[in-house]
N, C-alpha and C positions, 0 to 999 in steps of 0.2 A: 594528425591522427584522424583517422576516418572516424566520423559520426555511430554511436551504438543503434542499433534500431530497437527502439521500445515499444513494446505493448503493453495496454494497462487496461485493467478488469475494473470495471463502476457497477455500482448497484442504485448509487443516491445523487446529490447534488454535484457531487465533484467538484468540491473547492480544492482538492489537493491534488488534484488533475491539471483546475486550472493556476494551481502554482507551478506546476510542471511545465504546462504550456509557456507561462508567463519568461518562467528564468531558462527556457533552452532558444525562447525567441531574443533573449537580452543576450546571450552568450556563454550566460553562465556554465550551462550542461552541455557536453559535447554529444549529443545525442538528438536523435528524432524519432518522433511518434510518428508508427504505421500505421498504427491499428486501435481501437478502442470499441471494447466488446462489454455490452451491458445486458443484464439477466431481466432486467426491471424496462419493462419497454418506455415508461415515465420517466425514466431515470433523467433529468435535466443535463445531467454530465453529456450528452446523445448531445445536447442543443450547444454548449458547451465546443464540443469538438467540430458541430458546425459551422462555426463561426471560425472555429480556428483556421476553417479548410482542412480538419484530418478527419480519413477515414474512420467511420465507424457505424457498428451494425449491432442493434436486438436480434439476440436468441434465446429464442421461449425455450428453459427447460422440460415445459411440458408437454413438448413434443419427442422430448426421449422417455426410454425406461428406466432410466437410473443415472445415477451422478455419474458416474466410469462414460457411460455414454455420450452423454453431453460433455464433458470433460476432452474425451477424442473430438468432438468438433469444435473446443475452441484450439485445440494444439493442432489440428486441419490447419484453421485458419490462420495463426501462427505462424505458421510452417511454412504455409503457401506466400508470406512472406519476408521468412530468412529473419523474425523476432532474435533479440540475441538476450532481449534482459524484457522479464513479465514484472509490472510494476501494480499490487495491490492496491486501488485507492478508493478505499469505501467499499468494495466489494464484502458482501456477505454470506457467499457461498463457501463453504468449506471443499478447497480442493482433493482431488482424489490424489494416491499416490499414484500412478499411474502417470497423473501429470506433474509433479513433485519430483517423480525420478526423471520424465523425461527433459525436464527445466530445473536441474539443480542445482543450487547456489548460483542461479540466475532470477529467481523469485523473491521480491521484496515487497514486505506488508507495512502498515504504518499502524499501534495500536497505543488506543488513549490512556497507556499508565505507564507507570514503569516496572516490566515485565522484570520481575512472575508475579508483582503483585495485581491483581483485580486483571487476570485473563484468563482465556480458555472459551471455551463454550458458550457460556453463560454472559459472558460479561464481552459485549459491544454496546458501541451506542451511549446512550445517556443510562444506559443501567450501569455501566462504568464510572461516571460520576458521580450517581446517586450511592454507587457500594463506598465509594471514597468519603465522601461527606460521612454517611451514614457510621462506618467505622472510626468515624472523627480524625482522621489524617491530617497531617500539619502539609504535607508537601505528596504531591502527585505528577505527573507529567506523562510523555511520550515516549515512544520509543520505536526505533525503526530494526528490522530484524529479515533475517533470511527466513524462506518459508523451509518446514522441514514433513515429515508426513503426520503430524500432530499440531493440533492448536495452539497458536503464539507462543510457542517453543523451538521454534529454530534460534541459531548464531544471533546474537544484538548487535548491531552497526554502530548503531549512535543511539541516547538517551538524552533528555531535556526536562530538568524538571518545572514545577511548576509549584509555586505557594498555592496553601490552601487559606482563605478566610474564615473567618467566624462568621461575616456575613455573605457567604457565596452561597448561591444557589447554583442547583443543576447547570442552570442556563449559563448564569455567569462563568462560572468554572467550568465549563465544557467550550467557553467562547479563549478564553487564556490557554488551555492545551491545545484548541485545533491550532493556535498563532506557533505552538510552539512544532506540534504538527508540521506545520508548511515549512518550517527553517531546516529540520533535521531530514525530513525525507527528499527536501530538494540538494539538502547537502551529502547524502547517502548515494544518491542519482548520480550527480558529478564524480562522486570518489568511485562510483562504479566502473563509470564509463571512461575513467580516466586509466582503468586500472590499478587501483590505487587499494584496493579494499583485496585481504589474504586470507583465508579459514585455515585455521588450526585446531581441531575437534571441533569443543565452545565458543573460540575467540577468534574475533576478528581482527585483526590489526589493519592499521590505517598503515600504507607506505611513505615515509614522508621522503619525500626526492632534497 
């Protein structure tokens, strides 16, 4: 089976980039990165991919007029590479639809709860954590999902939960979900690229051969 070609959208550190990198170099994901496109010219995930030897390039949004704008030049860039699956990791720009329809149920995001609860707009990052604690939750986790033209509401893939403690903080409890983070979006990747992953409206189903 031939290799999927991914692209993957960074904004931050890119740990869940570099688990991506990690398990398609071990064998795990039958897939290769072409491309990795970052909005944050900081963005470490940048240093990250050079070291892996994969391409990758900052584009300042504010060199366009608007999201739609900059939007057509990352699916340019994309394109200009035959991308077959856009892989979310950290990225914090809310995609347009425009790109949404034209990568559909090919776009995968990875977010720190278990969607619907603690997403949407409002809720990335460690404000994610902090809504969890804060509403005193016993159990939180991850969840991997197709992108759709609304915020953490597309199809779920896979889910992973996570105990909560009495004594966790932000820090601690955002360090236990990204671990749960790196298992299920690297295991979403595979079942992708494998063919293996089927939309039915809401639901996904896993093919089991």
């Amino acid at each position: 089976m031939a290799q999927t070609k991914i692209g993957v959208l960074i904004s931050g550190g890119g740990t869940n980039l570099q688990i991506l990198i990690d398990n398609i170099k071990k064998g795990y994901i039958n897939g290769s990165i072409k491309l990795i496109i970052s909005n944050k010219e900081d963005a470490f995930g940048l240093e990250r991919a050079k070291k892996a030897d994969i391409e990758a390039i900052y584009i300042n949004p504010t060199l366009y007029k608007n999201a739609v704008d900059y939007d057509r030049k990352l699916i340019e860039e994309f394109k200009k590479r035959d991308i077959e699956l856009i892989v979310l990791a950290g990225y914090l720009k809310i995609l347009s639809r425009e790109f949404v329809v034209e990568y559909r149920d090919r776009i995968i995001n990875i977010h720190p709860s278990l969607i619907p609860s603690f997403c949407g707009k409002s809720f990335y990052g460690k404000r994610v954590h902090k809504a969890v604690l804060d509403y005193g939750c016993k159990i939180t986790g991850a969840t991997v999902h197709f992108v759709d033209e609304n915020t953490d509401t597309g199809p779920v893939i896979l889910q992973e939960p996570v105990k909560v403690y009495d004594d966790d903080t932000v820090e601690s409890l955002q360090k236990r979900v990204l671990e749960a983070e790196h298992k299920i979006l690297s295991k979403a990747v595979k079942l992708f690229c494998e063919g293996k992953l089927k939309i039915e409206g809401r639901h996904v189903k896993i093919i089991e051969e």
